[in-house]
PAVOTOR-978294 format. One record per residue: residue in one letter; z negated, x, y negated of N, C-alpha, C, O, CB in turn. Coordinates in steps of 0.1 Angstrom, whole numbers, padded with zeros to 4 digits, always signed. Glycine has a CB too. Layout:
residues N
aZXYZXYZXYZXYZXY ...
end
This chain:
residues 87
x+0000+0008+0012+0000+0000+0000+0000+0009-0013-0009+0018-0012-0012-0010+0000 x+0010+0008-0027+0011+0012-0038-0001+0010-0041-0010+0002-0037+0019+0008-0045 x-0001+0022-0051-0016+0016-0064-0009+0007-0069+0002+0003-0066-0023+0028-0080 x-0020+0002-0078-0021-0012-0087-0017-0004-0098-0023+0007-0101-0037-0021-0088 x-0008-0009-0105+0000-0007-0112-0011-0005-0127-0014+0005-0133+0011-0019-0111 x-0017-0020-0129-0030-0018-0140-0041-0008-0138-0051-0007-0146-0039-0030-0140 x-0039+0001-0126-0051+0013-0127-0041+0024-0133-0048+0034-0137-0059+0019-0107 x-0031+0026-0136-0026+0035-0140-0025+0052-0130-0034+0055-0123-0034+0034-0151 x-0015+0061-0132-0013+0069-0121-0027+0078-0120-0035+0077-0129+0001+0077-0124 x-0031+0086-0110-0048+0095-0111-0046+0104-0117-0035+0110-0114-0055+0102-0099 x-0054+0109-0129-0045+0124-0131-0065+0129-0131-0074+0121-0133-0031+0128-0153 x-0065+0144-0127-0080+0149-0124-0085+0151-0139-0078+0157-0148-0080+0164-0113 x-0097+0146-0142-0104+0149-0157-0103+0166-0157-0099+0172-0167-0125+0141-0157 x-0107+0172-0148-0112+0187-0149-0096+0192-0145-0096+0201-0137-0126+0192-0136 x-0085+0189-0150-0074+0194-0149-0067+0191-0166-0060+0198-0173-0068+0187-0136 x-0073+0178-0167-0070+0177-0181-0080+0184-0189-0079+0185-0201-0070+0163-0186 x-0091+0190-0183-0102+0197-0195-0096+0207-0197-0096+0210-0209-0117+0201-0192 x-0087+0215-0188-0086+0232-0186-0074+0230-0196-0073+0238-0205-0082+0240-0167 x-0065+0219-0194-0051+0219-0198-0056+0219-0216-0048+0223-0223-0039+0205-0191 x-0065+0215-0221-0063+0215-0236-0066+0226-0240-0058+0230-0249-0070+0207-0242 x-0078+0234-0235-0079+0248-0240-0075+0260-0235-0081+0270-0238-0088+0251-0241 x-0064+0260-0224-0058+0268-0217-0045+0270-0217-0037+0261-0214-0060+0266-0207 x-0042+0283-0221-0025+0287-0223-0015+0296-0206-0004+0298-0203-0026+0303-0241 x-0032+0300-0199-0025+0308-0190-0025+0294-0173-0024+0282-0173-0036+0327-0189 x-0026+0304-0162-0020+0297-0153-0030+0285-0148-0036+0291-0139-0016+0305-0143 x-0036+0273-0149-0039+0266-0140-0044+0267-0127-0038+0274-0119-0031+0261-0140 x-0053+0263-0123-0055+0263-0105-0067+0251-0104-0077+0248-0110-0063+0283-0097 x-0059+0244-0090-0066+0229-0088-0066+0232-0071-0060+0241-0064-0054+0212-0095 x-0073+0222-0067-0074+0217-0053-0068+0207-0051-0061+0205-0041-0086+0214-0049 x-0069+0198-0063-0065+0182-0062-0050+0180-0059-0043+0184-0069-0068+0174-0076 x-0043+0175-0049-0029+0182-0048-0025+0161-0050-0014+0157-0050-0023+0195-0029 x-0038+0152-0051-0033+0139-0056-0028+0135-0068-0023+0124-0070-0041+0132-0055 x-0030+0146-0078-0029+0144-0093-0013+0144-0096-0005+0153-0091-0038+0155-0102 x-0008+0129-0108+0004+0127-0108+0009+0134-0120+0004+0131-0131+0007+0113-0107 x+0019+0143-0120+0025+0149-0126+0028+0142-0139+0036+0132-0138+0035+0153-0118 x+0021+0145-0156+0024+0137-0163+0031+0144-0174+0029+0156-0174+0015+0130-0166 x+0040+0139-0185+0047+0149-0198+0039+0160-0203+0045+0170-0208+0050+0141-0211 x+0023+0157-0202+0021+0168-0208+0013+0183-0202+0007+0192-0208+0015+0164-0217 x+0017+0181-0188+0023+0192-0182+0035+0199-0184+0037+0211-0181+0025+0191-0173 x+0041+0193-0187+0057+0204-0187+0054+0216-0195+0048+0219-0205+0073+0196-0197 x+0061+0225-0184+0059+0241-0187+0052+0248-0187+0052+0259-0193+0061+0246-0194 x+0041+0241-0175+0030+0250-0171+0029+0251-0157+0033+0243-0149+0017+0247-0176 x+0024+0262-0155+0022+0264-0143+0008+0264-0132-0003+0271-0132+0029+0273-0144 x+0013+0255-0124-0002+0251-0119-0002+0255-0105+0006+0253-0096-0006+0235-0120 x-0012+0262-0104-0014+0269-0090-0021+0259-0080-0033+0260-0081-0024+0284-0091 x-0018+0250-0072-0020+0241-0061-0026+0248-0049-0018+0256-0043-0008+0234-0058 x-0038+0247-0044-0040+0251-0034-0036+0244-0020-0035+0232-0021-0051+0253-0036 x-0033+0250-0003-0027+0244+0003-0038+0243+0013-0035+0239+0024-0015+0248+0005 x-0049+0247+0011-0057+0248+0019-0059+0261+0025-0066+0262+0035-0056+0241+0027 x-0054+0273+0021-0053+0282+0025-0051+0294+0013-0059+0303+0009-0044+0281+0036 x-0039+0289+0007-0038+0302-0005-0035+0295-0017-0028+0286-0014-0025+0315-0003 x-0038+0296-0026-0029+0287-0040-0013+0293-0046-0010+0304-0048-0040+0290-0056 x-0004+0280-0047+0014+0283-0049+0012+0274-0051+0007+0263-0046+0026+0288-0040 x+0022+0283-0067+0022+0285-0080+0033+0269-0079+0039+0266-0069+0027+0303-0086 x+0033+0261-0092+0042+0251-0091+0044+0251-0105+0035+0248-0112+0039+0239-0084 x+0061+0254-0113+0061+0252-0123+0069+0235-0128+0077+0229-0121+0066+0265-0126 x+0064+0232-0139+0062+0215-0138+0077+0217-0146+0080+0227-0152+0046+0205-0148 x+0085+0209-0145+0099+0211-0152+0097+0192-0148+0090+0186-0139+0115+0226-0144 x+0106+0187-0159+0110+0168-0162+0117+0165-0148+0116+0153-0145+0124+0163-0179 x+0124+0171-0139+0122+0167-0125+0110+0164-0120+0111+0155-0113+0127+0175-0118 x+0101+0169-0120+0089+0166-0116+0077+0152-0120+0067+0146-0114+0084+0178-0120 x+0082+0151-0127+0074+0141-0137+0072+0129-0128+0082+0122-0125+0082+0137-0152 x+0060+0126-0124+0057+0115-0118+0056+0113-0106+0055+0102-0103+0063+0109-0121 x+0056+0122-0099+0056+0130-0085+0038+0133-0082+0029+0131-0090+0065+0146-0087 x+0037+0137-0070+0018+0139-0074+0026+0159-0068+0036+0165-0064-0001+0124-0056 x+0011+0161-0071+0010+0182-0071+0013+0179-0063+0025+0180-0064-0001+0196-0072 x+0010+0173-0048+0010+0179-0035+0024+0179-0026+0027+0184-0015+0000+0173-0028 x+0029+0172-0034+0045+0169-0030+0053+0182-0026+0063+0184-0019+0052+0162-0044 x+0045+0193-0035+0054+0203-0037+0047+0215-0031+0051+0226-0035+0059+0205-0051 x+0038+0215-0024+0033+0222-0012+0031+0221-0003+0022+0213-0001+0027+0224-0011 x+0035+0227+0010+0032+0228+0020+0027+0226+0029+0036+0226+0038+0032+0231+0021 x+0018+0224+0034+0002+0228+0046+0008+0235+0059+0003+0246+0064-0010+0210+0054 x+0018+0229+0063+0020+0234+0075+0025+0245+0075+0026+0250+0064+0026+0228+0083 x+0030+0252+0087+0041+0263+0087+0050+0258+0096+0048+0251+0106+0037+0278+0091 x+0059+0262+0090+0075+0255+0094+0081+0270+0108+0082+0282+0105+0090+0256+0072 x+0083+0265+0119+0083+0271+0128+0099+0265+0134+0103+0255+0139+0070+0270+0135 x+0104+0277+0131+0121+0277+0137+0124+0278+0154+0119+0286+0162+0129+0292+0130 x+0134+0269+0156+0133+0267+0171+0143+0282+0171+0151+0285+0162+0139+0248+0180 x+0141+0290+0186+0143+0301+0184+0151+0296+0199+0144+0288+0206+0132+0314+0179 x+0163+0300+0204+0174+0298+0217+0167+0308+0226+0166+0320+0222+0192+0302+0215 x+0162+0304+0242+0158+0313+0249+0167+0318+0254+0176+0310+0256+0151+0311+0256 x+0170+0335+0259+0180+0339+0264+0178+0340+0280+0169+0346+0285+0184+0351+0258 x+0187+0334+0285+0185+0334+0303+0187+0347+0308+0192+0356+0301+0196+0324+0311 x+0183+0350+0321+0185+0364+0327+0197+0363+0334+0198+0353+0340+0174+0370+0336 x+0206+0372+0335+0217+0369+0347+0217+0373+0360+0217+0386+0362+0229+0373+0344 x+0219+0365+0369+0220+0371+0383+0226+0377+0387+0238+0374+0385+0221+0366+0389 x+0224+0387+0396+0236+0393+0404+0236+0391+0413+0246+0396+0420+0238+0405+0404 
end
């Protein structure tokens, strides 16, 4: 189920505290918070549960939540086993 439209999108209080008096990089846990205008052109370090990557906010982004654009898993490539040949 969508949010309720009348609650308006989440954005974290302690993400908006850092963003008014902060020029350098950002770093959150909250990977629910929705990407709003006055982010653009910063860069916010998202943690994945493991390391924090880096996400820079550009107007594609806008309205999206952080976590959209991180990972958790590791992406594991199916790799072709090579058979032995008989003689």
């Amino acid at each position: 189920m969508p949010r309720a439209l009348w609650k308006g999108p989440f954005i974290s209080n302690d993400l908006i505290r850092k963003l008014d008096y902060s020029n350098k990089i950002l770093r959150t846990r909250n990977r629910s918070t929705v990407i709003i205008p006055s982010f653009l052109g910063k860069i916010i370090e998202v943690y994945n549960g493991k390391t924090y990557f880096p996400v820079l906010i550009t107007e594609d982004k806008l309205g999206y939540k952080l976590g959209s654009f991180i990972f958790t898993r590791n992406y594991k490539k199916f790799t072709k086993v090579e058979r032995k040949l008989k003689k």
